[in-house]
C-alpha positions in Angstrom: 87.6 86.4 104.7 86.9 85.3 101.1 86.0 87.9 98.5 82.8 87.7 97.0 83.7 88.4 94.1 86.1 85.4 93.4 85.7 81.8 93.4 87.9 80.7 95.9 89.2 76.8 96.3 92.0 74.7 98.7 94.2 72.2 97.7 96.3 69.8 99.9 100.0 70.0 99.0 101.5 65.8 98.9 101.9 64.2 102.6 105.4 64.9 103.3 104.6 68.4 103.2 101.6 68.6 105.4 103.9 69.4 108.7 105.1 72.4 106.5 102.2 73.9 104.4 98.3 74.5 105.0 97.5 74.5 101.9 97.8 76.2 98.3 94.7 77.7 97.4 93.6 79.4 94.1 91.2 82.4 93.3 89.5 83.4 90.0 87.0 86.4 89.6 83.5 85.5 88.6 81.9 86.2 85.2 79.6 88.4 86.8 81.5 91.5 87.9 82.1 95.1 88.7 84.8 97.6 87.9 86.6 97.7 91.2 86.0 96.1 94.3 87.5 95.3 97.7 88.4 92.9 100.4 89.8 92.5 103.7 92.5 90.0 104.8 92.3 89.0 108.5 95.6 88.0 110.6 95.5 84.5 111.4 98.9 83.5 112.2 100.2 82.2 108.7 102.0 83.7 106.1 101.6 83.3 102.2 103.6 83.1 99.1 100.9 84.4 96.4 101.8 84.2 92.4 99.3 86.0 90.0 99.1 85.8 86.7 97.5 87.8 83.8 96.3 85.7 80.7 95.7 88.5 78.5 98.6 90.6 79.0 101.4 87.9 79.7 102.3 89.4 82.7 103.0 87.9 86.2 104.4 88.3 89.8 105.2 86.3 92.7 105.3 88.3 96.5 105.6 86.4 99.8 102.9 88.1 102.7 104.9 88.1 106.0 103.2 87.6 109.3 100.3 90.3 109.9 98.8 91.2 113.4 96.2 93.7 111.8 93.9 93.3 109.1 94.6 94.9 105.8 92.5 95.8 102.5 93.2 94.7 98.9 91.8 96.5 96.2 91.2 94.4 92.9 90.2 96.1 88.9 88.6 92.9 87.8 90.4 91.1 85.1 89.1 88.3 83.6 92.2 86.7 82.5 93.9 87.3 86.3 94.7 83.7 88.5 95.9 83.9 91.7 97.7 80.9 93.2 99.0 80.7 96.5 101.0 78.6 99.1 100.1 79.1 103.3 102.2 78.2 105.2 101.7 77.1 108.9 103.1 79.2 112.0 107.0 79.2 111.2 107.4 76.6 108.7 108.5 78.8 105.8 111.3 79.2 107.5 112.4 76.2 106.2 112.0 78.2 102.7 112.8 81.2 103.1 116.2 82.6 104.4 115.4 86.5 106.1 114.0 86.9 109.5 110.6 86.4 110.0 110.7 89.9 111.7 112.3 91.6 108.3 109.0 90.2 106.3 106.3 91.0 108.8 103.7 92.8 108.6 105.1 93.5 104.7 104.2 92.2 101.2 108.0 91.6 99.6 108.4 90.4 96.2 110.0 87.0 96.4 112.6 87.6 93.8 114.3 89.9 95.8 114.3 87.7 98.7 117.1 85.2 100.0 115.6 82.1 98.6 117.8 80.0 97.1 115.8 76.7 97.9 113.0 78.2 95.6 114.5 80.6 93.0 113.0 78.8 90.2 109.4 78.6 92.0 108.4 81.6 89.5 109.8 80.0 86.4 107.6 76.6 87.4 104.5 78.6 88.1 104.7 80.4 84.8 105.3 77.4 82.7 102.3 75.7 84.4 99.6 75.7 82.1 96.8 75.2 85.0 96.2 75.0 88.3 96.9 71.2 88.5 100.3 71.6 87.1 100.8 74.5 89.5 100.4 71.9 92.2 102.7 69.1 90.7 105.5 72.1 90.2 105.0 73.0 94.3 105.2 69.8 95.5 108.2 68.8 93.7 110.1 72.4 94.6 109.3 72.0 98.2 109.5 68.7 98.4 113.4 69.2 97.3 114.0 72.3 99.1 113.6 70.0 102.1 115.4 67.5 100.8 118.1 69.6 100.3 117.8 72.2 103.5 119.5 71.9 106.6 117.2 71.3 109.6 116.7 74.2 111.4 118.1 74.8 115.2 115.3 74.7 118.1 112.6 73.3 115.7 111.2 71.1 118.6 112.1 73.8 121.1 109.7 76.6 118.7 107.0 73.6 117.7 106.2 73.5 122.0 105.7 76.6 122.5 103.3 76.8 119.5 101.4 74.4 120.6 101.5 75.6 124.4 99.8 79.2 122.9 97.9 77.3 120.8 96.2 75.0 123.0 95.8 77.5 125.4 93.8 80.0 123.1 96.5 82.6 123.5 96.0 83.2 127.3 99.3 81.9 128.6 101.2 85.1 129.8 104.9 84.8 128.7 106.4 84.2 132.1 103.7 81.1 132.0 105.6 80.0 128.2 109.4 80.7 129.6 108.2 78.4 132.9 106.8 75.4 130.6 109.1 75.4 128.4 112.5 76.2 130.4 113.3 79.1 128.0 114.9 82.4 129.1 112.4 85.4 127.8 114.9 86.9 125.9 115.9 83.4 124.1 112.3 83.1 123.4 111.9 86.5 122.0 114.9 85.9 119.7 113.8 82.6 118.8 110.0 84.1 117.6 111.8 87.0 115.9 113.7 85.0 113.8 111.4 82.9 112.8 107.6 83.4 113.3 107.9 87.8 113.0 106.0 88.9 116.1 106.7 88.5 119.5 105.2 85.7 121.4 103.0 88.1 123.6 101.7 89.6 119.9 101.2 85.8 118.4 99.4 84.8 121.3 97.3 87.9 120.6 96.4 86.8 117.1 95.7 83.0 118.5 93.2 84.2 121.6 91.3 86.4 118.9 91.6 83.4 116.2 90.4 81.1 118.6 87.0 83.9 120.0 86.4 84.1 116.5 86.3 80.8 115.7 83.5 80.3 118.4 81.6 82.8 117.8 81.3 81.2 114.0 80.5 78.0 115.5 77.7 79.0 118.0 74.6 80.9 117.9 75.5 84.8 118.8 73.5 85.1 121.7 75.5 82.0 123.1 79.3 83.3 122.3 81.0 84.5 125.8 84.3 86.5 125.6 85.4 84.5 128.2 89.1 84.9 127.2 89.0 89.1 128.0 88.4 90.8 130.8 85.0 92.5 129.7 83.1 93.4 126.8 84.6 96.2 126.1 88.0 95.0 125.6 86.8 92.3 123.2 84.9 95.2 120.8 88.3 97.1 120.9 90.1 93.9 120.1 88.0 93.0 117.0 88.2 96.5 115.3 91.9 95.8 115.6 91.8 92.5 114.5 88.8 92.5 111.6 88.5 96.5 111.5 84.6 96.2 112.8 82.8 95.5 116.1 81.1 92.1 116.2 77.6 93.0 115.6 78.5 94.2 112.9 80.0 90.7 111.2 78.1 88.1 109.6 79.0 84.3 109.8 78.4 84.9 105.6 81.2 86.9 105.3 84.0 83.8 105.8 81.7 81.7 103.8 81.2 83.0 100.6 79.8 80.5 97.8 78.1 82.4 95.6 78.6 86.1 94.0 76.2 89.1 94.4 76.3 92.2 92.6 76.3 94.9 95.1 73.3 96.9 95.3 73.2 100.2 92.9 73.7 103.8 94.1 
């Protein structure tokens, strides 16, 4: 859910990255700002590397965000020399970038200097020496670009990469005896397999993908059209959003993962 008090914007990383990462994305605060503000981050299956970077103060930090199943809230003093710059990664792909379980980093904000990243130890030293946001790109793709180059492929990529697309293309509803009967996979091997690299269990990912995939309908069409047609009633759906989003749908606007402009909250 963009904030609406930054100016948020996408970039595509070169094509032999695409299988690898979403995007990298940067956010800046508007001129026109309050004090303090906050806003919520929504699970949606990815994880993030995020570097920031104070202008006035010289001062920066680089954390990788894990995999999340339940929203969170980040609270922001505004600063108008702050940059944020980030890299999202698709389902299991940094993996291929960084070396701890996916189930050590979940649900967890670590900061990537402490992590066991050989691949990308000098991503921080590139990001800092970039002088914008253009350069920030150029330094990502070539640090990726040669950490696969140099990485070894991982074991049961294709093996993972069907499954994925087995909960994905069934909006989350496949039970995991369904998944270990598609895919010929013992439960336990598939259990291991998601620990080590995606952080939740397949039952929990294909809880965040059947509520990414309600939500993204209910954007899409008019509310009074949008059936929960992947839970077993009403109810259910209203208890899975306030776990998911932290409100009940009636309460969310279509606005609220579409911010353009900024608006100064009303005063007390």
């Amino acid at each position: 859910m963009p904030s609406p008090y930054t100016k948020y914007k996408e970039y595509k990383p070169t094509p032999s990255l695409h299988p690898y990462i979403y995007c990298y994305w940067s956010a800046t605060p508007y001129e026109e700002q309050i004090t303090e503000y906050t806003y919520e981050i929504i699970p949606d299956g990815c994880t993030d590397i995020l570097y920031e970077y104070d202008k006035i103060n010289q001062t920066s930090s680089i954390k990788y965000f894990g995999i999340f199943e339940s929203p969170f809230k980040i609270t922001e003093q505004y600063n108008p020399g702050k940059i944020t710059f980030g890299i999202r990664f698709y389902t299991g792909s940094s993996a291929y970038f960084i070396s701890e379980r996916a189930k050590d980093t979940a649900e967890n904000a670590v900061d990537l200097n402490q992590l066991i990243s050989p691949a990308i130890k000098n991503l921080h030293h590139e990001l800092y020496q970039a002088k914008n946001i253009n350069n920030m790109i150029v330094a990502c793709d070539e640090v990726f670009t040669q950490a696969i180059k140099k990485g070894k492929l991982l074991h049961q990529n294709s093996l993972l990469n069907n499954i994925l697309y087995q909960i994905v293309t069934g909006r989350g509803n496949y039970s995991i005896e369904e998944l270990s009967k598609k895919e010929v996979i013992g439960q336990r091997r598939m259990n291991r397999l998601f620990e080590e690299r995606i952080g939740l269990s397949p039952k929990k990912f294909s809880q965040v993908i059947r509520f990414q995939t309600v939500l993204a309908d209910w954007l899409y069409k008019l509310p009074a059209e949008f059936l929960a047609d992947e839970y077993y009633d009403q109810s259910h759906m209203i208890k899975d959003f306030k776990r998911r989003i932290g409100r009940k749908p009636s309460s969310i606007n279509v606005s609220d993962f579409y911010n353009t402009t900024f608006q100064l909250p009303d005063k007390m």
